[in-house]
N, C-alpha and C positions, 0 to 999 in steps of 0.2 A: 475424451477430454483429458488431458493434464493436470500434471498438479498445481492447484490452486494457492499460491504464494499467498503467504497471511493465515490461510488456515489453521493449521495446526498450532499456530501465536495466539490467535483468537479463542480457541479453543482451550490452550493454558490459562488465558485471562481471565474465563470464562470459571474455570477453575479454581481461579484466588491463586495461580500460581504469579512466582514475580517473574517479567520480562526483561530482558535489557531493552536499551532506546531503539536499537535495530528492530528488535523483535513485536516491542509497540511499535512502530512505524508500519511493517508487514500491517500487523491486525490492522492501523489504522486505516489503510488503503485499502486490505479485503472486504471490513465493514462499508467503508463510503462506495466502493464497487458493486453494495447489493448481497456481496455475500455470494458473488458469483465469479469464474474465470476472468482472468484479465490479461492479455497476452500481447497488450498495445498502451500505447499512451493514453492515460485517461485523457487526457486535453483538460485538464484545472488547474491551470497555470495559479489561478487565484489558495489556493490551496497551500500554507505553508511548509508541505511537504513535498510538494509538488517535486521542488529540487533533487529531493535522493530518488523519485521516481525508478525504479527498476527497467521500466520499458518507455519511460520519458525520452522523445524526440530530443538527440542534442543539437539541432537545429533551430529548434523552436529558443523564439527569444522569450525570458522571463519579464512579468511586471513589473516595473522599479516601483 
């Protein structure tokens, strides 16, 4: 397995350490992941993070 993006953010938050917005975002997406590798599009377009997605299809069209 690879390294699990959000990790080590969630893990500071976990902490009481402060995050930037990028850094909550990671955690947010690791936690709704399960807390598990993520190496593809979640497909939750409905999610309003959805957009900065990391491995988010740019073909895939968003919600209006």
């Amino acid at each position: 397995m690879g390294f699990i993006k959000g990790a080590r953010e969630f893990k500071a938050h976990r902490r009481g350490e402060s995050l930037t917005r990028k850094q909550t975002m990671l955690a947010k997406c690791y936690v709704c992941n399960g807390e598990e590798e993520s190496q593809e599009d979640c497909r939750v377009p409905s999610c309003p993070l959805y957009q900065y997605h990391h491995h988010r299809d740019p073909n895939r069209e968003l919600d209006a």
